[in-house]
N, C-alpha and C positions, 0 to 999 in steps of 0.2 A: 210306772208299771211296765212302760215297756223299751225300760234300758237307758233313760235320762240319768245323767247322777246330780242333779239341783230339785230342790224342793224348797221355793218361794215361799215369804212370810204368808203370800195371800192364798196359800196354800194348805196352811196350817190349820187345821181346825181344835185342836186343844193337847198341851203339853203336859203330863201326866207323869209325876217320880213318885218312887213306890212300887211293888208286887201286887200283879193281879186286881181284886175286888178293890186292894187296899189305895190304890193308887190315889193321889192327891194333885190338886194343878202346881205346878212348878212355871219356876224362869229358867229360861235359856241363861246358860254362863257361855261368854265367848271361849271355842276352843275345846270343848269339851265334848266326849262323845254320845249320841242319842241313837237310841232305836226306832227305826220309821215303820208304822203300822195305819196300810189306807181304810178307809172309813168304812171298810167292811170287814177289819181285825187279821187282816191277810198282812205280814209281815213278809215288807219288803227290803229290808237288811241296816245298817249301818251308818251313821253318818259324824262328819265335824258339824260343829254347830255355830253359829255368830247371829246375835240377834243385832247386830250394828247391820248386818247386808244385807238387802233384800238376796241372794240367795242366802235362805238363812240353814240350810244344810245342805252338804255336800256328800253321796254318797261316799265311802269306801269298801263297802263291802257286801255282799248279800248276805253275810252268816252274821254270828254273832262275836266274831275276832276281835280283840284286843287291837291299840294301836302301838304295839310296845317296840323297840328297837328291833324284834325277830321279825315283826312285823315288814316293818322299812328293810331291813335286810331282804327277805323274800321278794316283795314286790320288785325292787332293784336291781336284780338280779335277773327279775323273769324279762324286765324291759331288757335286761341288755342280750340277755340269751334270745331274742324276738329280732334283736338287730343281726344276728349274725346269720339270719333265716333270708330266704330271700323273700320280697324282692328286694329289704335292705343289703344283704348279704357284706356286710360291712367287715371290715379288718380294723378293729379298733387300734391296733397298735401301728397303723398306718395311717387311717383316715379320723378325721373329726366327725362328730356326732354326736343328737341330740340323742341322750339319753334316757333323759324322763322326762316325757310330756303331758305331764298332769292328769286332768281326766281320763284322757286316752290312755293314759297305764294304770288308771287306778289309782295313781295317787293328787287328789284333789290339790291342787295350786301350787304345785310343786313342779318347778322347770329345771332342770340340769341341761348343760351343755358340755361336753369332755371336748377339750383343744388339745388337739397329737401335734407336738413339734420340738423347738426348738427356742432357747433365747433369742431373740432378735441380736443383741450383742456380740452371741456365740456365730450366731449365721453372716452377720456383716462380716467378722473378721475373718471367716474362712472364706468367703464368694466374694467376687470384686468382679463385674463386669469383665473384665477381661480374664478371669478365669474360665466359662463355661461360652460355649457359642452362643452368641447372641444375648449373652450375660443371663439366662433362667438355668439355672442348676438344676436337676432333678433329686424327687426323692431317693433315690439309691445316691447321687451326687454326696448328698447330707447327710444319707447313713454312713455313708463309706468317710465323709470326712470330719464327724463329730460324735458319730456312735448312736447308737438309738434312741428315737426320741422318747423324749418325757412327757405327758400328761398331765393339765392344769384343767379343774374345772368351772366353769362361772352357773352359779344357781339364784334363782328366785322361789321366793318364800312369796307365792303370792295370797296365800290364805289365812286366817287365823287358826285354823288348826294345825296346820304345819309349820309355822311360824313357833307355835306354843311347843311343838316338840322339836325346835331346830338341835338341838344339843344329838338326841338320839339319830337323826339323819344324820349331820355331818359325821358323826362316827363311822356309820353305816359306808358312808360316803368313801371314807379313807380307810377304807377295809374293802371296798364293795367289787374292786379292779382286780384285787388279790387271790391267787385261788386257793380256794379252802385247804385246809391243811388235811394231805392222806388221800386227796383229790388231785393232786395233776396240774393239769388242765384240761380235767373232764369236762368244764363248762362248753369248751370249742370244740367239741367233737361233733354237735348238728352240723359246723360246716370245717372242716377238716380239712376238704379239698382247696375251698378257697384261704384258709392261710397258707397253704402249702403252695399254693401258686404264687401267692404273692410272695414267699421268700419271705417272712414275717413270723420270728418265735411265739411260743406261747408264752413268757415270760415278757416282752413287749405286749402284749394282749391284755392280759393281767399286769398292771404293774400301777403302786400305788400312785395317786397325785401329789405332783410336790406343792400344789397350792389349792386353795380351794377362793374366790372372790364371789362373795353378795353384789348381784343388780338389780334388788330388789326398789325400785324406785316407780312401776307401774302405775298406773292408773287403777290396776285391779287389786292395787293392795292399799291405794288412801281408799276408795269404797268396801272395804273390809273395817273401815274404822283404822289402820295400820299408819304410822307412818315412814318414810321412807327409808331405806337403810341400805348402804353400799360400804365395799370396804373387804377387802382379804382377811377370811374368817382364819382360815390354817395355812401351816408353810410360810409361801411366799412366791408372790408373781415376779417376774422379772419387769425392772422398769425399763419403759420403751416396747414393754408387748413382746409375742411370741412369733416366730414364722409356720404357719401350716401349710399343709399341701390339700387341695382339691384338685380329683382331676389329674393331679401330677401339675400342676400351677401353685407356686409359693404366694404365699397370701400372708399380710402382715396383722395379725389381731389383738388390739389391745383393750380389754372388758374393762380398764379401770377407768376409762374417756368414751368410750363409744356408745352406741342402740345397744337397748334390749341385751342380749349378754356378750355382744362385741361383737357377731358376725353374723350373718343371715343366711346360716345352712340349709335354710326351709326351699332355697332356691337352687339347690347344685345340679338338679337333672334340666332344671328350666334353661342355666345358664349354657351349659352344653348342647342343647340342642339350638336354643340362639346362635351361638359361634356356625351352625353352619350356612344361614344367611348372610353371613359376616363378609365371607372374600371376596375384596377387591371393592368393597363398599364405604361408601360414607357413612358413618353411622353417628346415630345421637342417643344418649345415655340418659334419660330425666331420672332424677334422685338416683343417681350415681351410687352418693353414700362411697363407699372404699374401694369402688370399682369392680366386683365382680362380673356386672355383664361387660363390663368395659376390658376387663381384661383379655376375657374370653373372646371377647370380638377382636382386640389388638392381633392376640395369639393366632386365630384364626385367619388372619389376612388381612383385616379393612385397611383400607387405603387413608383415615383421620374418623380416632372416635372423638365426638365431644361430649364430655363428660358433664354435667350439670347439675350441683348441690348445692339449698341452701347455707349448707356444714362448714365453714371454712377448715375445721380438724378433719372431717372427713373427707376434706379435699387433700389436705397432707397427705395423710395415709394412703391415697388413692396414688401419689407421685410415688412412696416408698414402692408401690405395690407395681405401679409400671418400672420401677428401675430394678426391682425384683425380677421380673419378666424378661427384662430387655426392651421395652415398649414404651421408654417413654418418650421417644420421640413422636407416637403416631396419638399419643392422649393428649387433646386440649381441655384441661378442667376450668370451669366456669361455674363463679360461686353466685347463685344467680335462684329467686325464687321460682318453681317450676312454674307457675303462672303465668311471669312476667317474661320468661324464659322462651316460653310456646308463643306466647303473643308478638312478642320482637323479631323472632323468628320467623313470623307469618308475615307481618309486615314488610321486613326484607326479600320476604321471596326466596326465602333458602329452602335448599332441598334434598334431601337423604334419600338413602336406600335403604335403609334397616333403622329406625327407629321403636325403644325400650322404654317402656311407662313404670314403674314401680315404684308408686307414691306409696305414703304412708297410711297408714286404714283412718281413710274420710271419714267412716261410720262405725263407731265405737259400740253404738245399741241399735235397735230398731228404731228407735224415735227418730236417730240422726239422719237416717236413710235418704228421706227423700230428698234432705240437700246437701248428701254425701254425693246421690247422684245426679247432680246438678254439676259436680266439680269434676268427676269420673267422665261424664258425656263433655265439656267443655276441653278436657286436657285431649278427650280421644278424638274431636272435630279437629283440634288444630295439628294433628300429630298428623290425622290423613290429611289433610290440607299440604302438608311440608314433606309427605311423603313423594318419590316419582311412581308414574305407572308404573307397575310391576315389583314395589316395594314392600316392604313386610311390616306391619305393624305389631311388636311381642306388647302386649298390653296386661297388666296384672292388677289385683286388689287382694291384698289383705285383711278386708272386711267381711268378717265372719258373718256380721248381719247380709250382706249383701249376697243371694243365691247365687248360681252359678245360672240359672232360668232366666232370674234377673240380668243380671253380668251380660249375658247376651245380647238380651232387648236392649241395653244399653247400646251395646256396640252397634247391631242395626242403627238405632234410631242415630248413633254420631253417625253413620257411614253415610245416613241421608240427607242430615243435617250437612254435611262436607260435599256432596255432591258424589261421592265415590260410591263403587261398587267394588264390594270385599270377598273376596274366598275365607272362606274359614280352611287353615293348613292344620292343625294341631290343637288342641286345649289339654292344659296340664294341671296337674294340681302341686300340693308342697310335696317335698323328699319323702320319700317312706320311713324315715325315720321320725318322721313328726307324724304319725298313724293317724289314719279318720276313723273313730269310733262308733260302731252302726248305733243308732238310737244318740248320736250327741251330735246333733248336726255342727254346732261349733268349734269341732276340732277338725271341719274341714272348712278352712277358713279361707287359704292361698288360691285365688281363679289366674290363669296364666293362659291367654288366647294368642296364638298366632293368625296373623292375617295377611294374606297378600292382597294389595290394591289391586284389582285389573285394572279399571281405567281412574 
């Protein structure tokens, strides 16, 4: 009632098909749409349904809409006209972004990611280190020497409702970048000014994907009763992965091998504002993954980052990503679990100036919590421990269950545990592109604390 979109089995108090008086008790069919009315006949709108999940519906609607392919067309469309508003104020046909982040836009367990670039293939053979200073080409570099990029999207089907209508989305999908026909590009006109800045068509903005890949392999879609499913639904991906830009930083993403749908854009303001603790520092990287803070800090100045992933693939892609930059001289990657990693580390007596925490979410639900943060306080003792005075701790979690209230006390209670005393410089949350929906606390999931050690 007031703006959740789940409604628990234990929530339920009786499932009713049929008109009115006539109603009769019915079973849930997975996928199928139901009408929520709470136990005082006040109708509260919409739902998919799955009697396999305990969430066993999911809103989508307050009214009484259909889920039909106009449907997914609309919705789709509003997410993307939301990104070009600020504070996303996004340039799709320049910058990656998440598109449809599920509850947050309305459409329940539905994640889209649009990757803006280029074949890797295409990008190796025009840039060679010794083409651009310091071998990082820029974007305009890449427009100017292979033409405007193309657009590949990676999606999760993490629900049984939207799962059961995948055919009508990916339609939607390879229509969705397109602008309407007898329309222009009236969709970009909220921000106008910023594609004009950037020197970026409305024809790059709209323009269809030449691929669409499933990384549907979650945790939140085998507890849908779902099993896993990955694989290039339309088109075609380029083998070897795509080059994007963040930032004006080429970045190598390949969704058919990597996390979640290949790249973790939930992070692009955090990473940027990292890089500026970065110069002249030693810095250390925990769950590295493909290098983004790592990069950011190279490019920024540090003097050796080290990189640290249990991933040996995501240690790969982290070298392509420093010789993309020109950085890989100053990245030592270390495939090495983030545990055993802070511990050896302590033990030697090593010592940074900017050390980065971005584990992977210790706590999946509430139950996991208390010894999620049992593993959250132990990486963040040893991180101030290896810190010097006057160093920055960027610390992050993932875990939706885990408050931001919480997150905190944490960090107090490591900084005493360690003997340190911590300023708090900054706390940030994910990209604006991945929205926090008021009434769904778990689409604010991303905590990102900055701290500098005083002593």
């Amino acid at each position: 009632m007031q703006g959740h979109p789940w409604v628990y089995g234990n929530e339920i108090a009786r499932v009713l098909a049929g008109p009115g008086a006539s109603a009769v008790p019915a079973a849930l069919v997975p996928g199928e749409v139901a009408d929520v009315e709470s136990s005082r006949k006040t109708y509260v709108g919409r739902a998919f349904v799955n009697p396999n999940s305990k969430i066993t519906a999911r809103m989508y609607s307050s009214s009484k809409e259909g889920a039909d392919k106009g449907f997914f067309r609309r919705r789709i469309r509003e997410a993307m006209r939301r990104r070009l508003l600020p504070p996303c104020s996004l340039v799709p046909g320049r910058e990656s972004a998440r598109a449809v982040f599920g509850e947050a836009d309305f459409l329940p367990g539905l994640i889209v990611d649009r990757f803006t670039g280029w074949a890797r293939s295409a990008f190796e053979a025009a840039f060679s280190a010794a083409d651009s200073p310091g071998g990082a080409p820029s974007f305009e570099d890449a427009r100017a020497a292979l033409g405007p990029p193309s657009s590949w999207l990676s999606v999760q089907f993490l629900a049984w409702g939207v799962d059961a209508r995948r055919d009508d989305i990916l339609a939607v999908l390879e229509e969705a970048f397109v602008p309407p026909a007898g329309n222009g590009a009236g969709n970009v006109s909220t921000d106008a000014a910023n594609v004009s800045a950037a020197n970026v068509s409305a024809d790059e903005i709209f323009s269809a994907p030449l691929g669409i890949i499933e990384k549907s392999a979650a945790r939140a879609r085998e507890m849908e009763g779902l099993p896993p499913a990955e694989g290039v639904l339309r088109g075609n991906f380029p083998e070897g992965g795509i080059v994007i830009f963040e930032n004006g930083f080429p970045f190598l993403v390949d969704p058919s091998g990597g996390q979640k749908t290949g790249f973790y854009l939930d992070q692009r303001e955090n990473r940027r504002l990292a890089a500026r603790y970065a110069s002249g520092a030693r810095v250390l990287d925990v769950c590295s993954y493909t290098g983004g803070f790592s990069i950011y800090a190279a490019r920024a100045g540090a003097l050796q980052v080290t990189s640290v992933d249990v991933s040996a693939d995501a240690l790969k892609i982290l070298a392509v990503n420093a010789a993309l930059n020109g950085s890989g001289g100053r990245i030592i990657p270390v495939e090495e679990d983030l545990f055993e990693s802070l511990r050896r580390m302590e033990r030697k007596k090593e010592r940074f100036d900017l050390v980065i925490l971005d584990p992977p979410a210790f706590a999946k639900s509430r139950q996991a919590l208390e010894g999620a943060l049992r593993g959250y306080r132990e990486i963040n003792v040893r991180a101030m421990k290896i810190l010097r005075p006057g160093g920055v701790l960027v610390s992050c979690s993932c875990s939706h269950a885990l408050s931001e209230e919480r997150f905190k006390k944490m960090i107090a209670e490591a900084a005493a545990d360690a003997g340190r005393a911590a300023h708090q410089l900054d706390f940030r949350t994910q990209s604006p592109d991945h929205p926090v929906r008021a009434g769904y606390g778990e689409s604010y999931y991303l905590k990102c604390g900055f701290y500098r050690m005083v002593y």
